[in-house]
C-alpha positions, 0 to 999 in steps of 0.5 A: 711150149708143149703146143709149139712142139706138137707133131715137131721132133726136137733135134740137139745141135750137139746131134745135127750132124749125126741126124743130118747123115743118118736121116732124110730131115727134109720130110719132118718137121724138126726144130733146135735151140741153141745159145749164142757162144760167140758173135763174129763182128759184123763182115760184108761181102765183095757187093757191100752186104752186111752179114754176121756169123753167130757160132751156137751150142746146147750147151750139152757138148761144147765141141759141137758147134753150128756156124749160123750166117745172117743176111739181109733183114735177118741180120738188120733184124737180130745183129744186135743180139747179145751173146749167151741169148738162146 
């Protein structure tokens, strides 16, 4: 892990949107975790697409959560994907 994070800043999901307001993140190379806390049954769109709505927490504040949409082979790839998986 400590290799994978080198030269990285480890942003908590609890703290995105204060960072993304107070911080130009296109110009570092940043990553989160989160845990699935709920999945949304798989929807399509007006064309047919598939997608999934997967909601994700750190588990640190319960009350900030991020919506994360999943298209295409992203969703072919991970839908199955059990809730509680980080």
């Amino acid at each position: 892990m400590d290799r994978k994070m080198a030269n990285r800043k480890l942003i908590r999901l609890s703290q995105l949107k204060s960072k993304l307001a107070t911080e130009n993140l296109e110009e570092t190379d940043w990553v989160t975790f989160g845990v699935i806390i709920k999945k949304v049954t798989p929807q399509s769109t007006n064309n047919g697409r598939t997608f999934s709505i997967w909601r994700l927490n750190d588990l640190r504040d319960l009350g900030q959560c991020v919506s994360l949409f999943l298209f295409g082979n992203v969703h072919k790839e991970h839908w199955k994907t059990d809730q509680g998986m980080v």
